[in-house]
C-alpha positions in Angstrom: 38.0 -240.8 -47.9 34.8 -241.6 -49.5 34.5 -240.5 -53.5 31.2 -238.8 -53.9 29.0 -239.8 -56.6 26.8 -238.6 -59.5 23.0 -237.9 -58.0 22.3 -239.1 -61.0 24.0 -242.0 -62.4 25.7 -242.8 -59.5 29.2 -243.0 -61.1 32.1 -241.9 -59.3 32.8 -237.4 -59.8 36.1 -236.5 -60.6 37.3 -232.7 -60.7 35.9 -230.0 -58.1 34.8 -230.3 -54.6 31.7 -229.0 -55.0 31.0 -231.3 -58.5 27.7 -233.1 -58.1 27.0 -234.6 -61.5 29.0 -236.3 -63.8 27.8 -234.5 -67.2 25.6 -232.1 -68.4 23.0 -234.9 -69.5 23.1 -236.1 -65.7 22.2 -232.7 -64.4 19.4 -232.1 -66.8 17.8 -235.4 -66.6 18.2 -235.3 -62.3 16.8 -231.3 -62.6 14.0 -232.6 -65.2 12.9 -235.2 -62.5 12.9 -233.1 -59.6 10.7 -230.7 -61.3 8.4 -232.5 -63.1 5.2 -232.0 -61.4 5.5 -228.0 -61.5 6.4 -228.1 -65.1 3.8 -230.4 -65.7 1.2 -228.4 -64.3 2.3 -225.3 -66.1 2.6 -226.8 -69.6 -0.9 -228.3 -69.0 -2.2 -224.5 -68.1 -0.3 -223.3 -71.0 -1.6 -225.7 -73.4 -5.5 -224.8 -72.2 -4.6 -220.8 -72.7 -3.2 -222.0 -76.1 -6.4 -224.1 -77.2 -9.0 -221.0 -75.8 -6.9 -218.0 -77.6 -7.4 -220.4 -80.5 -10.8 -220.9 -80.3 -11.5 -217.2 -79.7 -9.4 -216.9 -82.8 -10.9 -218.7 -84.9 -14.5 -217.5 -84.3 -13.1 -213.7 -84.3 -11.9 -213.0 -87.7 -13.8 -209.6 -87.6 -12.0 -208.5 -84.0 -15.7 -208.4 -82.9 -18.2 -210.6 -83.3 -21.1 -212.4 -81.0 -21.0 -216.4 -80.6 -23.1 -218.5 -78.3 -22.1 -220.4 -75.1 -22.5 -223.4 -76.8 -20.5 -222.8 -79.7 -17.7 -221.9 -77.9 -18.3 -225.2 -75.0 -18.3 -227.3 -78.6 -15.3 -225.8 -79.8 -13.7 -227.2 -76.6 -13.5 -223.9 -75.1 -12.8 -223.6 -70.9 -13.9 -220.6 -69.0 -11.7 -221.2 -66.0 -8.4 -220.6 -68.3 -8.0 -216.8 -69.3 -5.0 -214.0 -68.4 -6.5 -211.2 -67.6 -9.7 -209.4 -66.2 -11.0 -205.7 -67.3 -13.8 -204.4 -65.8 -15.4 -201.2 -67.4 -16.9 -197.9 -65.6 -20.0 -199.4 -66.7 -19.6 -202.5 -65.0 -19.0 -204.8 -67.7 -16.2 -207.4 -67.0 -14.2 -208.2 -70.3 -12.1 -211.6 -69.6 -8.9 -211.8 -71.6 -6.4 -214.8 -73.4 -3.6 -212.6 -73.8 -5.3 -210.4 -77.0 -8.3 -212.3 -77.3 -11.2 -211.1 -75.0 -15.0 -211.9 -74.1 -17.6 -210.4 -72.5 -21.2 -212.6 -71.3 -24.4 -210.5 -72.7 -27.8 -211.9 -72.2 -29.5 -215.0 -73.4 -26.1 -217.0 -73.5 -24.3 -215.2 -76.1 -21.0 -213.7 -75.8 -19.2 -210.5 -77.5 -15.6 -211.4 -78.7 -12.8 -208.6 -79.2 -9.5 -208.3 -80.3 -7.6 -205.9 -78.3 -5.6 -203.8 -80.7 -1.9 -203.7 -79.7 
């Protein structure tokens, strides 16, 4: 009968039938490479939210105040990264990182909020 391995480490299992890794480290480190890419993508989108709701932040210490496009493009800011959408009855579309919102007026300046909790 052939002993079945560690996916892993290779290393011979010992114990249940079913057993497919050796030790706990095997089966985190196998898991962490199988899922790499996904994780990858999803800490790199999480780290973009993180850097715009920081921006927004740190320009909106009032909970409302109007910056320019450019300030905010210096500041590193990316307007393809935010968490939610609200549009009003008026039309106006307010785009959200988590608490920290914008909306586009004219002549390239933007209105930032702070939605209150």
């Amino acid at each position: 009968m052939e002993t079945k391995k560690c996916l892993e480490c290779q290393e011979p299992l010992k114990g249940r039938i079913d057993k497919k890794f050796c030790s706990d480290y095997c089966r985190n480190s196998y898991n962490n490479k199988v899922n790499k890419d996904s994780k990858n993508l999803i800490r790199n989108i999480n780290n973009r939210l993180r850097k715009n709701h920081k921006i927004l932040s740190e320009l909106n210490v009032t909970g409302k105040t109007k910056v320019t496009r450019t300030k905010l493009y210096n500041k590193g800011f990316d307007f393809n990264f935010f968490t939610s959408i609200y549009k009003t009855k008026t039309g106006n579309t307010y785009f959200y990182i988590y608490d920290q919102g914008y909306l586009a007026l004219e002549n390239e300046l933007f209105l930032l909020i702070k939605k209150e909790s």
